[in-house]
C-alpha positions in Angstrom: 44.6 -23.8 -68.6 45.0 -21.0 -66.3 47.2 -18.0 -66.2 49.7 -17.3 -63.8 50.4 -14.1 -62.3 53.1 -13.3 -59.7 53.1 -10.3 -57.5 55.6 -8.5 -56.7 56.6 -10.4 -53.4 56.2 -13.4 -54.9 58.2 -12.8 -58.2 60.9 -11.7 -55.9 60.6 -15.0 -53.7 61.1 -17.0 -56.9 63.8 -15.1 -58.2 66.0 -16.0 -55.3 65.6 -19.6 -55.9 68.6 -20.5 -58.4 67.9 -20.6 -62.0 67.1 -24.4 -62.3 64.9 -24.2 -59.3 62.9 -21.6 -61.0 62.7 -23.8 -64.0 61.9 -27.2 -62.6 59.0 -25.5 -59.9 57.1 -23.6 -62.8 57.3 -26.5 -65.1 55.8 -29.0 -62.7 53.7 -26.3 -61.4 49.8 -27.3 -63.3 46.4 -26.5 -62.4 43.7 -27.9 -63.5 39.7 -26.8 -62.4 39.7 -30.2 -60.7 42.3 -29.2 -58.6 40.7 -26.4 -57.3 37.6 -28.2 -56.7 38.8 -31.8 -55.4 42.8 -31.0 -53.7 44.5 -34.0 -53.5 46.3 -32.9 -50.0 49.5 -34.4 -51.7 50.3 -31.8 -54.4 47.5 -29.4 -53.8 45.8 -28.6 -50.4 43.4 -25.7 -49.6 43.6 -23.4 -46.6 40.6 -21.0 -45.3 40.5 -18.3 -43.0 36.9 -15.4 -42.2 35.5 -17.2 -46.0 38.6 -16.8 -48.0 40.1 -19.9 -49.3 44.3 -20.1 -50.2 45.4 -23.0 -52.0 48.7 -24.6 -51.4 50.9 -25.8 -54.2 53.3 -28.3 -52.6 56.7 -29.3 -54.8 60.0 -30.8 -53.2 60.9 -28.3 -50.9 58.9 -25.2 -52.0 55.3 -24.2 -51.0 53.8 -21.6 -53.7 50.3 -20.2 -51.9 47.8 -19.1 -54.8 43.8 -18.3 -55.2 42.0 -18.6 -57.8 40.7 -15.4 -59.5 38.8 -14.5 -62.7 42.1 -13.3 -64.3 43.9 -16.8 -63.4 45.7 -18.2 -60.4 47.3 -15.6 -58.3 49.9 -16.3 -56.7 50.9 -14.9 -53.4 53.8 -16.6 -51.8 56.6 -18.8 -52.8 58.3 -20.4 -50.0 60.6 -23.1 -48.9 58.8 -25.4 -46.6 61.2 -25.0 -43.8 59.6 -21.4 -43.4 57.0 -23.5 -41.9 58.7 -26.9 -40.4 60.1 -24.9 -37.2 57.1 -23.2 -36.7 55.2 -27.1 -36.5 57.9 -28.2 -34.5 58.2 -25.5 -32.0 54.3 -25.2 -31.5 53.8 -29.6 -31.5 50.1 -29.5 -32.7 48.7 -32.2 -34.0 47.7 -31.0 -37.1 48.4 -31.4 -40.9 50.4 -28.7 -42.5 47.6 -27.0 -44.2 45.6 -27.5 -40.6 48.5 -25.4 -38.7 49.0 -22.8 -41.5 44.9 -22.1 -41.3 45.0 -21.0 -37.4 48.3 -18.8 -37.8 48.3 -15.4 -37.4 51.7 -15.2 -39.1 51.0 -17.0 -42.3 48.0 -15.1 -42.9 49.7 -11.8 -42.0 52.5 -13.2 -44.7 49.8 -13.8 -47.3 47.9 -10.7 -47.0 51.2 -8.6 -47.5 51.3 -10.6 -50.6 47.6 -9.8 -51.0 48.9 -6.3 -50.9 52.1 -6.4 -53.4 51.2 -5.2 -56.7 51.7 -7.7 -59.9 55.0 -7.8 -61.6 
């Protein structure tokens, strides 16, 4: 079992979901080492970018973006899915989610100012 540390954007992203949400996302929210090594593309799907890999965390409506550190499973965004949806609309590529998200220049700007949040 890993640890789970928020940072500060992130910890703020999930305390704007209401109480129950919170609840119900970090229950259901598991990782295994099998996960990490063998993403299902369901649940779990992994995103790299210059040699860095991101993993994606996918539950009802809410995307929580994580890697995978010595101290545990840092995560560094928690966001609803329809941050995303327009974006694939709007653009039309013919790609998976996790595809899309790998070539933006947005999400990665989004994940590195996560990258650069201190822990809460």
């Amino acid at each position: 079992m890993f640890q789970f540390i928020f940072n500060e954007i992130s910890a703020a992203e999930l305390s704007q979901l209401p109480t129950l949400t919170q609840l119900e996302l970090l229950s259901e929210f598991q990782v295994t080492p099998d996960d990490l090594e063998n993403p299902d593309g369901e649940k779990f799907g992994r995103l790299e970018r210059d040699g860095k890999a991101l993993f994606r965390y996918r539950a009802k409506d809410m995307r929580i973006y994580f890697e995978a550190t010595e101290e545990g499973i840092l995560v560094r965004r928690v966001l609803n899915k329809n941050t995303f949806q327009d974006f694939l609309f709007r653009t039309n590529l013919p790609l998976s989610e996790d595809e899309a998200l790998s070539e933006s220049k947005v999400f990665w700007e989004l994940i590195e100012e996560g990258e650069n949040a201190q822990r809460a």
